[in-house]
Rosetta silent file (secondary structure, phi, psi, omega in degrees, C-alpha in Angstrom):
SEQUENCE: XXXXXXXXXXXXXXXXXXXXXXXXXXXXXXXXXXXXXXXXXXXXXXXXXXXXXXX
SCORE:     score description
SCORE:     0.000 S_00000001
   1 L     0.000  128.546  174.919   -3.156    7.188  -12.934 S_00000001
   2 L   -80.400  165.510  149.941   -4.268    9.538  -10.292 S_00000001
   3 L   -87.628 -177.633 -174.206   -5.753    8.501   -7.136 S_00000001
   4 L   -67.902  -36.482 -167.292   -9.193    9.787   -5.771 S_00000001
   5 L   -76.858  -38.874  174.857   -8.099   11.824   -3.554 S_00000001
   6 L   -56.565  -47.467  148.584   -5.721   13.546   -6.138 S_00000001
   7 L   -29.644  -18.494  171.544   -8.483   13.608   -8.186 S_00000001
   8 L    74.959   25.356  161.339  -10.463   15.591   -6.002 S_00000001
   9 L   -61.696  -59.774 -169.055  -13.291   12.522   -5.237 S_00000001
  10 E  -141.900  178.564  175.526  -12.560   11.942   -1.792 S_00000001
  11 E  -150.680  135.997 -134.252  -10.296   12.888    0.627 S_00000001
  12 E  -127.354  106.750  163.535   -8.633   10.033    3.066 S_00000001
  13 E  -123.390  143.345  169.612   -7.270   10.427    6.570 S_00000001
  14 E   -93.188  163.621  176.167   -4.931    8.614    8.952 S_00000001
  15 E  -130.507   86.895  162.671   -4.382    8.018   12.531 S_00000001
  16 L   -71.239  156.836 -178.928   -0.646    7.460   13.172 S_00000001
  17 L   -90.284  154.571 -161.304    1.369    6.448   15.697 S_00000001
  18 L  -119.191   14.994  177.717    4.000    9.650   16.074 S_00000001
  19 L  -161.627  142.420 -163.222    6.674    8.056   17.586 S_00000001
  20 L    63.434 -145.300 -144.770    8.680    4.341   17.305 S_00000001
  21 L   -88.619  175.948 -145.257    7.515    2.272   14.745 S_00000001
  22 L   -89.434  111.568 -156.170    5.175    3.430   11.780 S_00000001
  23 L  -130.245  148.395 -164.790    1.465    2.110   12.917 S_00000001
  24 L  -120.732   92.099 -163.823   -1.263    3.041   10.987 S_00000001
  25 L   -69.535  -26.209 -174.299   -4.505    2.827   13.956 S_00000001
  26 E  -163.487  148.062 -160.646   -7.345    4.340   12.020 S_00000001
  27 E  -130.641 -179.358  155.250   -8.195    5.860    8.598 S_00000001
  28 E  -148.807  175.135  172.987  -11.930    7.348    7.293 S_00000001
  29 E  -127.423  160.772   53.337  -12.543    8.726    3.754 S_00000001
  30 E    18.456  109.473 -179.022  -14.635   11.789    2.968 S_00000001
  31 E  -148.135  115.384  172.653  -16.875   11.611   -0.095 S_00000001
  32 L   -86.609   28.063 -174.897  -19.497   13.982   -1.502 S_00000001
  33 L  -158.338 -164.738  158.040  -20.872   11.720   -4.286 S_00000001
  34 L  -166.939  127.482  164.086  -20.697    7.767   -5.191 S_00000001
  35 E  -101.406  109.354  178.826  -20.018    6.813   -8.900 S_00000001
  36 L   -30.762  138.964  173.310  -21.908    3.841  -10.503 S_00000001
  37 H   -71.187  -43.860  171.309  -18.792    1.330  -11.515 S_00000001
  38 H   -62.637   19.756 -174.370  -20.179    1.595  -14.962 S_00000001
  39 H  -136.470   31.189 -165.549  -19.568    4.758  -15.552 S_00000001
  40 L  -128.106  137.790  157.943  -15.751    4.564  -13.766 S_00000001
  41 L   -46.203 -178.179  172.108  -13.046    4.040  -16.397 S_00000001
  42 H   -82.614  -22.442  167.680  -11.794    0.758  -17.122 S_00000001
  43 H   -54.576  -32.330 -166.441   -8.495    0.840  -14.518 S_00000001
  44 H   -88.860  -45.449 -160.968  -11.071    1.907  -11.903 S_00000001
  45 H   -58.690  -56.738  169.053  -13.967   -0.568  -12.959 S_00000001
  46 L   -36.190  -41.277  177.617  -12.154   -3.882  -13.193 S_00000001
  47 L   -80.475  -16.426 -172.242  -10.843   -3.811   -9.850 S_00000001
  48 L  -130.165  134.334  137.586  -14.024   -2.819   -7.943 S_00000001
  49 L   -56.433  -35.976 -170.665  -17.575   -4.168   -7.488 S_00000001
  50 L   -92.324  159.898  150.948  -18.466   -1.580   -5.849 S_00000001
  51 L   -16.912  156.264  150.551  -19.541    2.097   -6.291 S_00000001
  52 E  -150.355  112.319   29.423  -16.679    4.410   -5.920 S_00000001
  53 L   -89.105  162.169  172.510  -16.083    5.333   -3.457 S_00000001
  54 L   -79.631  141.228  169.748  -18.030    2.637   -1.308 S_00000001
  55 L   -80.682    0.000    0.000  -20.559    3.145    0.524 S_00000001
């Protein structure tokens, strides 16, 4: 299964630490749309209440 971002939905960035151990301080996602969960297959729809991506 891809994910959204592979998918071309959204696109998801982190804010790492670049040295010792691997810390992950901040992320945001990118999204030009939001898709009703009925209309999300069933792998995506079962797992989420929400839109996807949320809003």
């Amino acid at each position: 299964m891809e994910t959204a971002d592979e998918a071309g939905f959204s696109r998801t960035f982190l804010m790492i630490s670049e040295s010792g151990e691997a810390k992950v301080y901040g992320f945001y996602t990118l999204s030009a749309s939001i898709i009703p969960v009925k209309e999300l297959p069933d792998e995506y729809s079962k797992s989420s209440l929400f839109p996807f991506p949320p809003y």
